[in-house]
N, C-alpha and C positions, 0 to 999 in steps of 0.2 A: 854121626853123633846125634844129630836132629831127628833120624828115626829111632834111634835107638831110646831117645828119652821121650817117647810117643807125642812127639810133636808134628804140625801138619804141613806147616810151610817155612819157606824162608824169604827173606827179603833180600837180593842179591845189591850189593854196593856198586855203585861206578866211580868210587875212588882206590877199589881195592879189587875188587871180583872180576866184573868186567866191565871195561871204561866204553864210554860213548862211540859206538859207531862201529866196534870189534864187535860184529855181527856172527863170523866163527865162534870167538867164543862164548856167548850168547846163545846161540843154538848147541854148541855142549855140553853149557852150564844148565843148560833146562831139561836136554833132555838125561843129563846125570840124575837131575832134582825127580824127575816124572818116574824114571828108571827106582830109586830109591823111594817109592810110592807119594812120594812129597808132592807140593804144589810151589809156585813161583808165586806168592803172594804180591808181592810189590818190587818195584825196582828204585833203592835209594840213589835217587841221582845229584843230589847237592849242586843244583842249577839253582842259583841265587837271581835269575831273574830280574837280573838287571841289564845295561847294552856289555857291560864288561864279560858278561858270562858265554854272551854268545850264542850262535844257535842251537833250535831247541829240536830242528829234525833227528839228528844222530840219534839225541837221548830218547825220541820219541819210537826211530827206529830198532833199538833197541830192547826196548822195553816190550815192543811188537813181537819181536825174534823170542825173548824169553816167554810168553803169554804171562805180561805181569800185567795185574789188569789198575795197576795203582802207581803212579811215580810220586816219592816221594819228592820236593824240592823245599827250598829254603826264601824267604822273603829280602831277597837283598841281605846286603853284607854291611848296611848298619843300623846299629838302635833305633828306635824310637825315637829317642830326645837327640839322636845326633844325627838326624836324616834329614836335609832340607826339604822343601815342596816340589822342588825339580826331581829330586833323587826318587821320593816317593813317587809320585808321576811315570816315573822311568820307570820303576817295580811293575805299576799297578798295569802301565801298558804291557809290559810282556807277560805277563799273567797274563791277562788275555788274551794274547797269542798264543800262549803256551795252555789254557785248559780249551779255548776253542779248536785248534788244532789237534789235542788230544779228544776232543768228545768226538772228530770226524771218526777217528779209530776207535770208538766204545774204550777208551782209556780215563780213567779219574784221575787227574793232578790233587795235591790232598799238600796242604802247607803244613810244617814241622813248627811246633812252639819252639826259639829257639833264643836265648839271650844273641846280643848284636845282630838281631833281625828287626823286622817289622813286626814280628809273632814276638815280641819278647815281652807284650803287656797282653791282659786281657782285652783292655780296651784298645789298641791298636791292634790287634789279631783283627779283630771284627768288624773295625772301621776298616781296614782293609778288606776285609771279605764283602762289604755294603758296597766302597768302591770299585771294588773291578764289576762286581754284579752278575757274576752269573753262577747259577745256581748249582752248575756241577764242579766249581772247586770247593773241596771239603779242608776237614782237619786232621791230623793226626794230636790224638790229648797222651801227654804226659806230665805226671808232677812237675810243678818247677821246684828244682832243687833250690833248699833255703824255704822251699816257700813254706806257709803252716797247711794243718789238715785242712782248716775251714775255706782257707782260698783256693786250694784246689779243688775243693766240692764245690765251691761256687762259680771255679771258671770250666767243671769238666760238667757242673748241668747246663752252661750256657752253650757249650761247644755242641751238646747232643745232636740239635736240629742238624749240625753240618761234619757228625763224625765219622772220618774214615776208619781209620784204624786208633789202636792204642800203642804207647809206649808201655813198657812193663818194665822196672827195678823197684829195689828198696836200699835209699840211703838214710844212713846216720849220722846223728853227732857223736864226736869222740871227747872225751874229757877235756881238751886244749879249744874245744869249738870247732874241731875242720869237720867237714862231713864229709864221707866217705860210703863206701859202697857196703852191704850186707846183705846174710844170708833171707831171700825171699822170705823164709820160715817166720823172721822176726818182723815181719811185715801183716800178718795175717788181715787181722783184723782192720789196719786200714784199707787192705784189698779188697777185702768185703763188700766193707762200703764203695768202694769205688767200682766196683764191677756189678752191687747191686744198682745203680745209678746207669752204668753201661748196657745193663739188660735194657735197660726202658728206651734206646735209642730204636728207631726204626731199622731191618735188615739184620743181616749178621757181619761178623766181622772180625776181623784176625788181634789175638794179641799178642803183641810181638817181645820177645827180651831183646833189650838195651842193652842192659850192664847187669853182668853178672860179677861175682866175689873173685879178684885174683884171676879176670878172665878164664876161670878153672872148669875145664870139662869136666871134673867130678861136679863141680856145685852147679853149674847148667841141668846136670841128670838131676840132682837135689830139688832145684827151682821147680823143673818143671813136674816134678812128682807133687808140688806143693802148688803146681798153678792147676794141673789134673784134679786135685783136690777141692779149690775152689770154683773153678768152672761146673764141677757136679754134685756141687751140693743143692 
């Protein structure tokens, strides 16, 4: 489906695709992806990074086996405002275990903006990124949902120096206030902007769908005829 809707890579999950350490399937799973002219962009591994998570060799071996040259991972598993100085500390040292051990293997760890993380403010994103210090853990930017236009513009130019990849959806409000998922299409114009802004970052680099409409493999072909569309303009 991912070639068919001339897309280039995929980001394979280790909560769903192939879990930490299944090395078999790993080397299946890639060379399926390579076979289908595709690439192994990243491997999402929802390592939170903290002592409760565990180690970080499997997921590293892993990600080796697939030639994902990116893990995604998550800043611990609580907020900002509900993170003591210990807890934080815990994070910030195994992030650096976990992007020094991955730069031995030419691997980039790349933190997820994520509500009930350390990533869950602009300014904790980054006060964490100053903390652990070292210069090859990156970002992956996505809107925060809820959030307005202007604050995402202002925290995806701050992200630029350290962007890895992007998230890609477009969400709505609905008449009652929920916000919900929509068609890319209805998105345009703030992609624009958001991707001329991404151009200006140093390197190249993948952008990924999140969330599509109704998880519907029709509207995935849709989206990406409409992200084809703004990538060449």
């Amino acid at each position: 489906m991912a070639k068919e809707s001339g897309l280039h890579g995929i980001e394979w999950g280790g909560d769903v695709h192939v879990p930490p350490g299944d090395l078999e399937r790993a080397r299946d799973v890639r060379e399926k992806t390579e076979a289908a002219g595709l690439s192994v962009c990243s491997y999402g591994s929802y390592y939170r990074c903290d002592e409760e998570a565990g180690d970080f060799s499997d997921i590293l071996a892993t990600a080796q086996e697939l030639h994902a040259p990116v893990v995604r991972v998550w800043a611990g598993g609580k907020g900002s405002d509900a993170a003591e100085g210990a807890y934080r500390e815990e994070v910030i040292e195994n992030l650096d275990k976990a992007v020094s051990a991955a730069n031995e293997m030419g691997i980039t760890v790349a933190l997820e903006y994520h509500r009930n993380t350390l990533t869950d403010t602009q300014a904790s994103a980054h006060q964490l990124l100053e903390e652990v210090g070292l210069p090859e853990l990156k970002l992956y930017w996505q809107p925060r949902t809820g959030g307005t236009f202007q604050e995402n513009i202002a925290e995806l130019e701050a992200a630029l120096p350290k962007l890895a990849y992007v998230h890609l959806f477009h969400w709505g409000t609905d008449e009652d206030g929920s916000i919900d998922r929509r068609p890319l299409a209805e998105g345009v114009e703030i992609w624009e902007e958001y991707l001329q802004l991404i151009r200006q970052a140093d390197g190249d680099r993948f952008v990924l769908f999140e969330f599509v409409l109704g998880d519907s493999p029709e509207q995935l072909r849709e989206d990406a005829k409409v992200l084809s569309h703004l990538l060449n303009k």
